[in-house]
N, C-alpha and C positions, 0 to 999 in steps of 0.2 A: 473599711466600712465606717462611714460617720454614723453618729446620731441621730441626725437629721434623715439621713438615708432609711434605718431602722426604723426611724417613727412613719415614713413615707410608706414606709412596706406594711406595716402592720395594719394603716390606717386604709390602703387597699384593700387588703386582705378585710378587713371591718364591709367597706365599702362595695367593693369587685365595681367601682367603675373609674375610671381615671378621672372623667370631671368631677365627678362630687367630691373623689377625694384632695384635688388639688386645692379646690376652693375651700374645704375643712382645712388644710392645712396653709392658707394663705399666700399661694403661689401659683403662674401661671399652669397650663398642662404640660407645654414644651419643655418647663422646667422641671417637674413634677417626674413625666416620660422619662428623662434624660438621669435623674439621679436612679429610678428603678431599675435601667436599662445599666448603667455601673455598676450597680450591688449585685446586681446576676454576671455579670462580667468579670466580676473579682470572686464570686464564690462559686463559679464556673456550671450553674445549671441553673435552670429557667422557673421561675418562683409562680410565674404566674404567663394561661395561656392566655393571648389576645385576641378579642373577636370586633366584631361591629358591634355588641350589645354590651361589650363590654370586658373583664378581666374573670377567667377563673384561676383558682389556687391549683397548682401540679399537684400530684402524689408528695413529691417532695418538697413543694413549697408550704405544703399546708403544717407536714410536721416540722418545717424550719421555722416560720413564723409561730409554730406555738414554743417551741424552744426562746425565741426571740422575746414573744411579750414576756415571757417570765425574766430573760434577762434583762430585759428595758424596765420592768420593775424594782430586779434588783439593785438597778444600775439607780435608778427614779429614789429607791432608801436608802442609798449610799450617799447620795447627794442632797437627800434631805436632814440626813443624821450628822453629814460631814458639817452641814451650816448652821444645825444645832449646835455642835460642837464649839464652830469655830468663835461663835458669838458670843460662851460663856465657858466655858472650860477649857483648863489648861492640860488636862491632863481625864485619862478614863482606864474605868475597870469593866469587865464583861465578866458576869455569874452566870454559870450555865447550871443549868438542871432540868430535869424530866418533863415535869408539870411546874405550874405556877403554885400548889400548895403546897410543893416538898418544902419551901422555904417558907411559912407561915407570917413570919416575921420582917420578911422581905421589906415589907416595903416600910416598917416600924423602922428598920435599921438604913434603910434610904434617909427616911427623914432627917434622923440625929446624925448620920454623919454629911449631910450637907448644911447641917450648922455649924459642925466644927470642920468642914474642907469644902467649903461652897464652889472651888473650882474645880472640882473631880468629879466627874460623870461616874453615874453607876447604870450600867447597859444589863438586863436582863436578855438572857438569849433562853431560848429550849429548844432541846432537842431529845424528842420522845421518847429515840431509842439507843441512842449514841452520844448521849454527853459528854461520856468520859474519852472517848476518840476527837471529840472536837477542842477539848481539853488538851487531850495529848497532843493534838497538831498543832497548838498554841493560840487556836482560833476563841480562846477563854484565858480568862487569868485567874477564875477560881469556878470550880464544880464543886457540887453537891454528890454525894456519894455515900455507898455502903462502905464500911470500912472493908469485908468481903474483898468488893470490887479493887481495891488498893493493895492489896500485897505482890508484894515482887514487881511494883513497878516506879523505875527508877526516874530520879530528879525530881520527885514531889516532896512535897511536906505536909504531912499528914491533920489538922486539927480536930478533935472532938470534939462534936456538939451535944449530942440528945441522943439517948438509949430509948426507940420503940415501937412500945408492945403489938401485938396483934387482937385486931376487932375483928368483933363479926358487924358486917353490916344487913341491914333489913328494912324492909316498909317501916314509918312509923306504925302503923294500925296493925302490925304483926304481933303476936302475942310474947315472941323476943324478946319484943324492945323493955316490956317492963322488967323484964330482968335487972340485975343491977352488974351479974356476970354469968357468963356464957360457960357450961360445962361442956365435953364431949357426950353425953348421952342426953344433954336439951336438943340434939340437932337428929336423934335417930328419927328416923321417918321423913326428914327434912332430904331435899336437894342443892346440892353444894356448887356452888359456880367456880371453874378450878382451872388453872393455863395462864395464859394472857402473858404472858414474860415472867411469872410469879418469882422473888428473891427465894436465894434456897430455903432458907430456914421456914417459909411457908409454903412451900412447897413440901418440905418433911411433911409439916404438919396436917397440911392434904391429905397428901400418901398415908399418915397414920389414921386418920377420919376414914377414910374410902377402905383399906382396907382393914374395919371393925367388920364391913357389908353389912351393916345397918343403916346408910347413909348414900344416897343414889348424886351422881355429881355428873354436869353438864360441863362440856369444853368451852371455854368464851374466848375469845381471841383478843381481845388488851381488857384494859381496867372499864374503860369508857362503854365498852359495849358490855361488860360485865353490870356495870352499874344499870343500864339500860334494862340488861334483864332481870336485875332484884325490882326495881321499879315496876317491871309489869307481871312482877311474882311469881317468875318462873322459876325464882328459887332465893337462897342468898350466898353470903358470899363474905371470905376472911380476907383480912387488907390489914398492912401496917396504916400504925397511925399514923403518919409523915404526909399522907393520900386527904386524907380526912379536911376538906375545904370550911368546917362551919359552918355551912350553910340550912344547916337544920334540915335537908330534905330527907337525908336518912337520918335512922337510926345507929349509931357506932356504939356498939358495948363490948367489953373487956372480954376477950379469952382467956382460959384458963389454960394456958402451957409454957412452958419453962423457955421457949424461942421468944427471941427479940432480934430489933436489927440496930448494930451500933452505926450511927450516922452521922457522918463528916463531912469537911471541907477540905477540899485539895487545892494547894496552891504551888507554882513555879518552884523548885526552891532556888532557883537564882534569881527571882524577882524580890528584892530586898525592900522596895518602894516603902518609904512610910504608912502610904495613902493605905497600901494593903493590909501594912497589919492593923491598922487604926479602923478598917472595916471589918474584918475578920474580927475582933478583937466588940467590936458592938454586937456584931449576930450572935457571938458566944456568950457575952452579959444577958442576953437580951431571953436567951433559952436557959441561961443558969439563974436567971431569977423567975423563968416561969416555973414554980411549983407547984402549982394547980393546975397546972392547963395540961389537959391530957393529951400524951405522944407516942 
């Protein structure tokens, strides 16, 4: 199966009629006909039925072709990153982590080190619920992580970054916010937003608020729809700082309890590369000189 053939197919499937689509894609019909009529041939069932009005999608063709455009996408970023690449770097790293705000500093530590290694690409990946597996499969050359998440697993090397604490988040206009810190008995009467993949240590901390039963708490199923629901005050909701984007729509103020989450960088340990530790080694200056900036 070429590429050419895939894009024939999908652009069908867009279209359901042979002429428009041949003429979108700059080729007679006969030719057009004849690559569709291969690609069914070699993946041995019929993509699309043919009428006098025109093409419909099978059962099976319709869920092939949405499998396809996704892979004709992927295929469409591979080949637009590869010619990024090829045109200015010699060499690249891939940082994986959850969200784009676990690493606050991302892109601060992008900058300074493509002043001192301007031919090293730094590729941000995420993946929302499996970092550290795309990590393991070597599909990353450094994650972001709990240190939790790292014991007992072998050929990493572990770096420390930042120890932190747990917020509560809420409305601004919420009479919370003016707090300057959040006790267990500011939240009795309150609704607690609780689930979503929560790390354990806030997760205890749940479990110890819900069951004072002064404290009534909602299941939310990830951070994003949690946040969603503090927004339209069906309750609030405790989050490591690490979550915490600054952008001023919540309010994030300090909890009062003894859990925190310590948070690291994992990296290959047989990837010895300079380029790594000389990145690794910015993100780490770059969070041990923030003393102010709360985490």
């Amino acid at each position: 199966m070429t590429t050419k053939q895939i894009d024939y197919c999908i652009e069908l499937a867009r279209t359901l009629n042979f002429s428009r689509a041949a003429d979108n894609m700059f080729v007679s019909q006969p030719t057009f006909s004849y690559q569709i009529r291969l690609l069914e041939e070699e993946i041995g069932f019929a993509v699309f039925e043919r009428s006098g009005k025109g093409a419909q999608l099978t059962p099976a063709g319709a869920q092939f072709v949405s499998f396809l455009s996704g892979m004709r996408e992927d295929l469409k970023r591979a080949v637009e990153q590869g010619q990024n690449f090829s045109a200015k770097y010699q060499d690249s790293i891939s940082v994986c982590m959850s969200v784009r705000q676990a690493l606050y500093f991302l892109p601060e530590a992008m900058r300074l080190f493509a002043e001192e290694m301007p031919d090293v690409q730094i590729t941000p990946v995420f993946r929302y619920e499996n970092s550290m597996e795309v990590f393991l499969q070597n599909e990353a050359d450094i994650v972001f992580a709990l240190k939790e998440q790292t014991r007992q697993v072998p050929g990493i090397q572990v770096h420390e970054l930042f120890e932190s604490r747990i917020y509560l988040i809420a409305k601004r206009d919420d009479p919370l916010a003016e707090k300057n810190l959040i006790r267990e008995e500011d939240l009795y009467g309150r609704t607690l937003m609780v689930g979503g993949g929560s790390p354990a240590a806030l997760r205890t901390v749940q479990h110890r608020l819900i069951s004072s039963g002064k404290i009534a708490y909602f299941n939310s199923a990830d951070h994003d729809t949690t946040l969603t629901n503090v927004a339209a005050g069906r309750g609030v909701c405790l989050a490591p700082g690490f979550l915490n984007d600054h952008s001023g729509q919540f309010a994030w103020i300090p909890f009062d309890c003894a859990e925190s989450f310590s948070c690291v960088l994992c990296t290959h340990r047989e990837d010895r590369r300079e380029s790594l530790r000389s990145f690794v080694g910015i993100l780490k200056k770059l969070y041990a000189d923030a003393v102010a900036f709360p985490l």
